[in-house]
N, CA and C atoms as an extended XYZ file, in Angstrom:
378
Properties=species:S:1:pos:R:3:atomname:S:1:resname:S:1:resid:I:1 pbc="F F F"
N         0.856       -1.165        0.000 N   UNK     1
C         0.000        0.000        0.000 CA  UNK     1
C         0.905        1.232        0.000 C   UNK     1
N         0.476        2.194       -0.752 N   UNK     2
C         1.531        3.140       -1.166 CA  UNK     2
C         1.106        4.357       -0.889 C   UNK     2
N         1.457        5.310        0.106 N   UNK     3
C         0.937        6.528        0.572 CA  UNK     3
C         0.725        7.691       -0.550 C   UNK     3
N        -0.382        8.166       -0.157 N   UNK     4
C        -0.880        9.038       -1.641 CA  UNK     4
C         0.079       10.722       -1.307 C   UNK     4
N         0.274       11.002       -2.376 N   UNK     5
C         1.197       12.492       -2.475 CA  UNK     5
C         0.369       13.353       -1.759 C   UNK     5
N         0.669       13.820       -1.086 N   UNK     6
C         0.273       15.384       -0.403 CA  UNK     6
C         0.386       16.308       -1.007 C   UNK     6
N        -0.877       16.982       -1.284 N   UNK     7
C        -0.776       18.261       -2.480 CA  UNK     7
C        -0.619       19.400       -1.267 C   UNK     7
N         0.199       20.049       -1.794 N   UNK     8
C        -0.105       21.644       -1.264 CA  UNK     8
C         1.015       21.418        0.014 C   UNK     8
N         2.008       19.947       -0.089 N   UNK     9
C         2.683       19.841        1.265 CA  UNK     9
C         4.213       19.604        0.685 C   UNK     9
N         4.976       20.392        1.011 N   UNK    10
C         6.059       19.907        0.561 CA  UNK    10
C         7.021       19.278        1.332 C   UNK    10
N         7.666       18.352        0.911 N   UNK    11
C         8.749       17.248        1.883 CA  UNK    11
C         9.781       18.125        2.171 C   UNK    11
N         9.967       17.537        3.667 N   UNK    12
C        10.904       18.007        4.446 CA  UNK    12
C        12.471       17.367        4.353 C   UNK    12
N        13.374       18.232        4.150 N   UNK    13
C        14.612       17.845        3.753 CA  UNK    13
C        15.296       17.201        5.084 C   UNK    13
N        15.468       16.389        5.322 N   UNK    14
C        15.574       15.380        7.115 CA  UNK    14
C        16.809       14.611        7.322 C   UNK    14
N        17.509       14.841        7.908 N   UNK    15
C        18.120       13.937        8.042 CA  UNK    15
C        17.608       12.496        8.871 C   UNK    15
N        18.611       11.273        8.849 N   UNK    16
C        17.989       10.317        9.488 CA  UNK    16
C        17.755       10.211       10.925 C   UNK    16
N        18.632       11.356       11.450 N   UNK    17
C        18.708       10.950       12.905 CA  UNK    17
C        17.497       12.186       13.416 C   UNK    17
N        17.455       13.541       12.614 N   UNK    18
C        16.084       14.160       13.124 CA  UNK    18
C        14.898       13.556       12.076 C   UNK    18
N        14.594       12.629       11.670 N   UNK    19
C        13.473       11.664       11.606 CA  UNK    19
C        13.653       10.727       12.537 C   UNK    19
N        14.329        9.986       12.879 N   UNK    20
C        14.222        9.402       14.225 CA  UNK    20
C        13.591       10.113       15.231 C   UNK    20
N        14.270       11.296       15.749 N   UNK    21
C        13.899       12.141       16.493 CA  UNK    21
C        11.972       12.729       16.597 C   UNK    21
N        11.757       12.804       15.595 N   UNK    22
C        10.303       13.362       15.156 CA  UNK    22
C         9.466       11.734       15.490 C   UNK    22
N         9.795       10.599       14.410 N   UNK    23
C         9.122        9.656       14.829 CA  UNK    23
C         9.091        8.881       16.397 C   UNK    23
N        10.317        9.483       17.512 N   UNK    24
C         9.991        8.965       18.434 CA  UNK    24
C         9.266        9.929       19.150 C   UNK    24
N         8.573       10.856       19.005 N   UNK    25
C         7.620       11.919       19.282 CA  UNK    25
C         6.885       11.793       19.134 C   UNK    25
N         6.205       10.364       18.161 N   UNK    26
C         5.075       10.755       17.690 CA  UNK    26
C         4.668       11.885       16.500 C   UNK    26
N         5.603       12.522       16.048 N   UNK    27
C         5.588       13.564       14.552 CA  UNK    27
C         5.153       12.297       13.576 C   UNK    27
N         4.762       13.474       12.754 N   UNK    28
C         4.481       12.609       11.040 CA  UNK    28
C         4.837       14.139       10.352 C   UNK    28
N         5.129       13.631        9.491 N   UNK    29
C         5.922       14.015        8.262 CA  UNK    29
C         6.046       13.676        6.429 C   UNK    29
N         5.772       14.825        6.339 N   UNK    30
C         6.104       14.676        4.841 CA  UNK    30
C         7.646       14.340        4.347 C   UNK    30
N         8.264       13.018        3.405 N   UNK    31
C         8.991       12.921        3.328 CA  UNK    31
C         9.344       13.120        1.273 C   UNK    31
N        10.328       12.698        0.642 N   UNK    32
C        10.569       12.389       -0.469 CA  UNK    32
C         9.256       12.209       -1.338 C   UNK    32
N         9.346       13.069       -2.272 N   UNK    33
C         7.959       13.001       -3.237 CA  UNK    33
C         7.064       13.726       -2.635 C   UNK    33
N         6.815       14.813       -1.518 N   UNK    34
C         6.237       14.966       -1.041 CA  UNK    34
C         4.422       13.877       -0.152 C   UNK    34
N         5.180       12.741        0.145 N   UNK    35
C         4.625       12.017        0.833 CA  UNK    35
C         4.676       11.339        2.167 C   UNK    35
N         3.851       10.759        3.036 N   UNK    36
C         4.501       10.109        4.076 CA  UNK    36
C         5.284        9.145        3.606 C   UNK    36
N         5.989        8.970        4.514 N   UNK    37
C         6.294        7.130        4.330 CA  UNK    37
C         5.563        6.324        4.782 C   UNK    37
N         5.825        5.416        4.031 N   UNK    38
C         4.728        4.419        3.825 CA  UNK    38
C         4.338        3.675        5.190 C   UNK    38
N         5.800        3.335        6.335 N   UNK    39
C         4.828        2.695        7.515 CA  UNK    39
C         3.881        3.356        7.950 C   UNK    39
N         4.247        5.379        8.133 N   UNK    40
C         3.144        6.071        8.746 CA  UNK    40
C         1.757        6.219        8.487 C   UNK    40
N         1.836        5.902        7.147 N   UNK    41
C         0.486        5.823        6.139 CA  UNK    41
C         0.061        4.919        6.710 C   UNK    41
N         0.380        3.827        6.739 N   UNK    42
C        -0.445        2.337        7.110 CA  UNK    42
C        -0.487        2.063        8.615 C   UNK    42
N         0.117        2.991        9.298 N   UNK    43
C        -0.248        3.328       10.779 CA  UNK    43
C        -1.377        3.914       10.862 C   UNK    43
N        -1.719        5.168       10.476 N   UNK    44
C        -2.638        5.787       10.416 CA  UNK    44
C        -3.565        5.025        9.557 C   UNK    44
N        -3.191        4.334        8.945 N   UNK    45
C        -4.786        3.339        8.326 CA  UNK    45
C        -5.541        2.246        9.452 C   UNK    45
N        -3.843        1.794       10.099 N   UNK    46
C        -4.627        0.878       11.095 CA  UNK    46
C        -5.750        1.860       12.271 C   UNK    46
N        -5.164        2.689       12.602 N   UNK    47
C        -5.233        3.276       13.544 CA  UNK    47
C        -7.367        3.775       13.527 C   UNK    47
N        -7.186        4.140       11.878 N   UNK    48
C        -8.552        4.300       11.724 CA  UNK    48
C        -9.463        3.637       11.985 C   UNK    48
N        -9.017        2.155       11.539 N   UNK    49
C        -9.500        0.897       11.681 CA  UNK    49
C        -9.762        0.497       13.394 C   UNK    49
N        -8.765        0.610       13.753 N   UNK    50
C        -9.089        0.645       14.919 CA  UNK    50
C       -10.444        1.420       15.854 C   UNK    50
N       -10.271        2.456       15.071 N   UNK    51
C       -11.080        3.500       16.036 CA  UNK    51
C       -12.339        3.623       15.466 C   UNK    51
N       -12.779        2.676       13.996 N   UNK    52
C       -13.863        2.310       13.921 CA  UNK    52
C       -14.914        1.179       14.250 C   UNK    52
N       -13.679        0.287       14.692 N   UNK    53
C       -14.010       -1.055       15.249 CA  UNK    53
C       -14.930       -0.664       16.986 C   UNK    53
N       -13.557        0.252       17.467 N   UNK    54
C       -14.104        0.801       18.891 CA  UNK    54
C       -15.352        1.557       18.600 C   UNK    54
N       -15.919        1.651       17.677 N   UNK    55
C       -17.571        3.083       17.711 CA  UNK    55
C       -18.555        2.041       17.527 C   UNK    55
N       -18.350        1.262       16.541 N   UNK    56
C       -19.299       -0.064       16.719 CA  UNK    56
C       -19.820       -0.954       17.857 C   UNK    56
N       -18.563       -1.308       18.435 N   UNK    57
C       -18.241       -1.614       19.748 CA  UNK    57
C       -19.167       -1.623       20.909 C   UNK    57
N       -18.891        0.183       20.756 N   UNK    58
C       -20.098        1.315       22.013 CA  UNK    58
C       -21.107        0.835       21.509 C   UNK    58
N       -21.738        0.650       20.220 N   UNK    59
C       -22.996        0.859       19.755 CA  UNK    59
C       -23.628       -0.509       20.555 C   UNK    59
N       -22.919       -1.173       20.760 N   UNK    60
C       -23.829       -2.783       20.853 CA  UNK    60
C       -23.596       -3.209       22.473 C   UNK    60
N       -24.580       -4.006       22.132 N   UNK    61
C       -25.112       -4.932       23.823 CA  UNK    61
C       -24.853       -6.083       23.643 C   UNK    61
N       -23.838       -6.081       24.435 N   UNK    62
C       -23.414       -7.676       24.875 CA  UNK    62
C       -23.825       -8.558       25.610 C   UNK    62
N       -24.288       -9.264       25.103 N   UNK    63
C       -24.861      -10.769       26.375 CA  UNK    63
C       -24.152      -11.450       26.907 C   UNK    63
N       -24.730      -11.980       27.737 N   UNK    64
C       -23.297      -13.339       28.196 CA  UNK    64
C       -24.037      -14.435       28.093 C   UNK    64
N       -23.474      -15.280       27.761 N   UNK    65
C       -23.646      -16.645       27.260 CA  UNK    65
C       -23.157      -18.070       27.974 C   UNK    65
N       -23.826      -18.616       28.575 N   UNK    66
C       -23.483      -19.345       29.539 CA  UNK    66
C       -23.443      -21.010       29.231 C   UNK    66
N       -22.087      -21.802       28.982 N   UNK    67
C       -22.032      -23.206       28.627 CA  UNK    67
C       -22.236      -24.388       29.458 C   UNK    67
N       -23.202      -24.497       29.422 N   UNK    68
C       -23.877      -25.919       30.976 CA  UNK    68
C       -23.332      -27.183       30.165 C   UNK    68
N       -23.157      -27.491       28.707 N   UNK    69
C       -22.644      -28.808       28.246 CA  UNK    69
C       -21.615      -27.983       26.954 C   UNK    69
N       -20.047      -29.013       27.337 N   UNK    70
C       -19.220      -28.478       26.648 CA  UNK    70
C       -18.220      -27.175       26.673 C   UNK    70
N       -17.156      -27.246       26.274 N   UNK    71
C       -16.212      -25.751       26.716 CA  UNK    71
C       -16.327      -25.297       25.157 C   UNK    71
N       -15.649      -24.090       25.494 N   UNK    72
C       -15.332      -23.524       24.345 CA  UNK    72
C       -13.797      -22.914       23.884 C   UNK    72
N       -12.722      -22.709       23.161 N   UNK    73
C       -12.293      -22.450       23.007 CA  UNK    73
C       -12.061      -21.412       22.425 C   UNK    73
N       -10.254      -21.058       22.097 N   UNK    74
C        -9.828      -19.848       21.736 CA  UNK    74
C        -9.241      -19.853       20.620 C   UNK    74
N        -9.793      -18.539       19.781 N   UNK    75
C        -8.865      -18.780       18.489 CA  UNK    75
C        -8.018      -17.582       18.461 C   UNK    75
N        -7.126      -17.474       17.717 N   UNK    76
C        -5.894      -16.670       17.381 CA  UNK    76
C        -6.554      -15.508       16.872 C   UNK    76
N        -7.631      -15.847       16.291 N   UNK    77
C        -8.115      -14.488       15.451 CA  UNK    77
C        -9.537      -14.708       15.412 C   UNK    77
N       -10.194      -14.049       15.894 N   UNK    78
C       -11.326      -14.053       16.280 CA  UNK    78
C       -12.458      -12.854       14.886 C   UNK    78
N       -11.612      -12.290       14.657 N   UNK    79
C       -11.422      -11.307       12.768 CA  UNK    79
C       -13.002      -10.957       13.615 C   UNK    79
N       -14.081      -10.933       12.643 N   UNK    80
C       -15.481       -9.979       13.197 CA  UNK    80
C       -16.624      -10.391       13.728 C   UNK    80
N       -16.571      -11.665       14.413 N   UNK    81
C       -16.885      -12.386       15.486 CA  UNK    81
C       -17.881      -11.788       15.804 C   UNK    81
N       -17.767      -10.808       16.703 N   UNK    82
C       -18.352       -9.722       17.670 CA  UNK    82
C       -18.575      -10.995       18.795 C   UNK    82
N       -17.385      -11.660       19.123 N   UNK    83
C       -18.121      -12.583       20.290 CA  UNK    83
C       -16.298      -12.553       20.925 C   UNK    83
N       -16.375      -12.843       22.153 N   UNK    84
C       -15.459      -12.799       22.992 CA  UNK    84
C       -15.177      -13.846       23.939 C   UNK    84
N       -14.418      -15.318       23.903 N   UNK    85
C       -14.942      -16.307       24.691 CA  UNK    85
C       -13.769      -15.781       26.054 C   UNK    85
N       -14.462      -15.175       27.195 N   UNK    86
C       -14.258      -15.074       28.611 CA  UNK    86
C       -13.547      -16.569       29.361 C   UNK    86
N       -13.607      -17.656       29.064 N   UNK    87
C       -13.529      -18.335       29.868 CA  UNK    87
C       -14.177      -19.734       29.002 C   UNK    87
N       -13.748      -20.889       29.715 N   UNK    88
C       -14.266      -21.908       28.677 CA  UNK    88
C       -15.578      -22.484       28.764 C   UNK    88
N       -16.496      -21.396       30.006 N   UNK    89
C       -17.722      -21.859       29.885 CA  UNK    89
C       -18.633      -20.622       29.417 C   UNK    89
N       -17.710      -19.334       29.245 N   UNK    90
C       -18.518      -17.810       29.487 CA  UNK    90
C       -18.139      -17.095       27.890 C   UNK    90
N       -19.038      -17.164       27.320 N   UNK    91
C       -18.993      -16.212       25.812 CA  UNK    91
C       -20.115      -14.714       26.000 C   UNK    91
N       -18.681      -13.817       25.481 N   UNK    92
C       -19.735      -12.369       25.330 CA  UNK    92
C       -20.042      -12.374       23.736 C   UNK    92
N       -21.306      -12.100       23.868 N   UNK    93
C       -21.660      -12.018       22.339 CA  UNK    93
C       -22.603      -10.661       22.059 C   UNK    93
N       -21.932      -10.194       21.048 N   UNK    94
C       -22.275       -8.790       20.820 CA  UNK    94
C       -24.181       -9.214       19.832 C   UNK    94
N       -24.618       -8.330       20.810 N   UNK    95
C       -26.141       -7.624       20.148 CA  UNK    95
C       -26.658       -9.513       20.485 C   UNK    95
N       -26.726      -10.002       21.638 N   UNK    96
C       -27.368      -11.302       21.620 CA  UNK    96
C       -28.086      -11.071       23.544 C   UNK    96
N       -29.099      -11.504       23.844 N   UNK    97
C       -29.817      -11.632       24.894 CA  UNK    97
C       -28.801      -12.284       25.990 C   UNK    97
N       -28.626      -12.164       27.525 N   UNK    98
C       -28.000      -13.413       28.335 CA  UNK    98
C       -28.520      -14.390       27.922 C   UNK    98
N       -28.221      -15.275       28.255 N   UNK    99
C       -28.633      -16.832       28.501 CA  UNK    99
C       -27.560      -18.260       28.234 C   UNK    99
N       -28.338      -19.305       27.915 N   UNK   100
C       -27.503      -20.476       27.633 CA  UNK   100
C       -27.094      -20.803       26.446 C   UNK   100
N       -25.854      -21.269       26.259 N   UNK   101
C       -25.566      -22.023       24.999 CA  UNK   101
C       -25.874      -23.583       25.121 C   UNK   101
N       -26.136      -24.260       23.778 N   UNK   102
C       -26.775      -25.374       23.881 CA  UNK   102
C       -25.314      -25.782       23.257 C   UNK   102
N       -25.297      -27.191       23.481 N   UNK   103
C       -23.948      -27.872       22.889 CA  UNK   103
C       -23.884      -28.008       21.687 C   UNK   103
N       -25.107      -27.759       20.345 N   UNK   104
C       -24.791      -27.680       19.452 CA  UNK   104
C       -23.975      -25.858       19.113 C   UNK   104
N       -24.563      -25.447       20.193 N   UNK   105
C       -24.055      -23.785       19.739 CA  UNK   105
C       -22.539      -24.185       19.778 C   UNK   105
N       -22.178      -24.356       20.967 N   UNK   106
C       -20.706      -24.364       21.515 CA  UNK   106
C       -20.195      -25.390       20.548 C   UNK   106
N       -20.572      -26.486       19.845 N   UNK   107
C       -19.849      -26.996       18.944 CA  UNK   107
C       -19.867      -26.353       17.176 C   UNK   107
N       -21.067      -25.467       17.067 N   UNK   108
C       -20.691      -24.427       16.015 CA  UNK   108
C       -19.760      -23.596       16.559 C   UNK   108
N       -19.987      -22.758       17.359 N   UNK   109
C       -18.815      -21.780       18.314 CA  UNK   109
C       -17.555      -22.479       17.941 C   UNK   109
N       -16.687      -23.392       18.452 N   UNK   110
C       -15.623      -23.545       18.247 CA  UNK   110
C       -15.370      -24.223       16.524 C   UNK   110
N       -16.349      -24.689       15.959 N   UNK   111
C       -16.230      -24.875       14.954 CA  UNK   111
C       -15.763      -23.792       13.757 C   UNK   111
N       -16.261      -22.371       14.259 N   UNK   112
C       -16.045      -21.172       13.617 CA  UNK   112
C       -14.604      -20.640       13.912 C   UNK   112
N       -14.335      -20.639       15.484 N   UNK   113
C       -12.858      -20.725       15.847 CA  UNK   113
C       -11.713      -21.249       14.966 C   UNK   113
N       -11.955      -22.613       14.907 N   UNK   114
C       -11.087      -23.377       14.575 CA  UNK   114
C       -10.744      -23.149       13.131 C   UNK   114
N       -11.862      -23.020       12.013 N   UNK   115
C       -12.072      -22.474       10.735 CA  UNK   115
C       -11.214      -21.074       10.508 C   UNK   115
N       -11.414      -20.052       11.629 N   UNK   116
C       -11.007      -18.681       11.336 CA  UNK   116
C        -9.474      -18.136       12.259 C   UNK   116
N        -9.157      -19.513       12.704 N   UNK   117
C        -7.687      -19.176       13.504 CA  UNK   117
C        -6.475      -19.264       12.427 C   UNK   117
N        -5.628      -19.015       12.447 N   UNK   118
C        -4.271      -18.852       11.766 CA  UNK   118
C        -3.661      -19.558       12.153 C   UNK   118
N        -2.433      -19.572       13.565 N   UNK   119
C        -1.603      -20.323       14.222 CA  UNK   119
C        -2.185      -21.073       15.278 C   UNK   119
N        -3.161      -20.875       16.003 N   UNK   120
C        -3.586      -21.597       17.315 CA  UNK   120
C        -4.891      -21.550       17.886 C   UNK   120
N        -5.272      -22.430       18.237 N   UNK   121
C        -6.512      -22.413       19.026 CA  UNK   121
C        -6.388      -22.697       21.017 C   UNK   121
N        -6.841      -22.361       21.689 N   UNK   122
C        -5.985      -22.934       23.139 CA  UNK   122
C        -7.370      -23.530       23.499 C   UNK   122
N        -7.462      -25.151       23.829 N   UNK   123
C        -8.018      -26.158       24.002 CA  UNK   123
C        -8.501      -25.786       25.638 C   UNK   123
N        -9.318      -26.093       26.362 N   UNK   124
C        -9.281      -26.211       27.798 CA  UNK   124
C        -9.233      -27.807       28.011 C   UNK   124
N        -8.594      -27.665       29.543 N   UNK   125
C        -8.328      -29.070       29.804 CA  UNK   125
C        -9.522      -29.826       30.374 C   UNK   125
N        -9.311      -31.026       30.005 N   UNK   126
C       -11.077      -31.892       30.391 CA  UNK   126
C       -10.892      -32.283       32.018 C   UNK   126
């Protein structure tokens, strides 16, 4: 991903050690081509991302979800879930009522886990 030119901004002539200096401040900066560099760009992309994930977030009501048969596990990446497993009997689940999970839930539940993890899932012990 390639940071878009800044019109109307012209790059700052820097050496490396006062860009060090600025980036451990927290500065951003116009560099070469009159653009950021590219990690800052994609900082500030995450960063957006981030802070749109958190407004959604506020918006919703979380239930708790309670496992009387079966645990549940953890996945590495949980990506847009909107569910949070607390514990291997306790799932928060965004925009869902309290109550119980039935063991077919908890065996879709980790079934979705297991599908959407990358490196790991963490098992609870029986």
């Amino acid at each position: 991903m390639e940071a878009p030119e800044l019109k109307g901004i012209e790059g700052e002539k820097l050496t490396i050690d006062q860009r060090e200096i600025l980036e451990s401040k927290g500065a951003i900066f116009a560099g070469d081509g009159n653009k950021l560099p590219t990690r800052m760009f994609i900082g500030l992309r995450i960063q957006t991302l981030i802070d749109q994930d958190a407004i959604q977030s506020l918006e919703k009501r979380w239930g708790v979800l309670w496992s009387q048969e079966g645990q549940l596990i953890l996945s590495d990446r949980p990506l847009r879930l909107m569910s949070i497993t607390a514990s291997p009997r306790l799932l928060l689940a965004a925009d869902n009522p309290d109550g119980d999970l039935t063991q077919a839930e908890v065996y879709h539940t980790n079934g979705i886990s297991i599908a959407r993890s990358r490196n790991y899932v963490v098992v609870p012990p029986r």
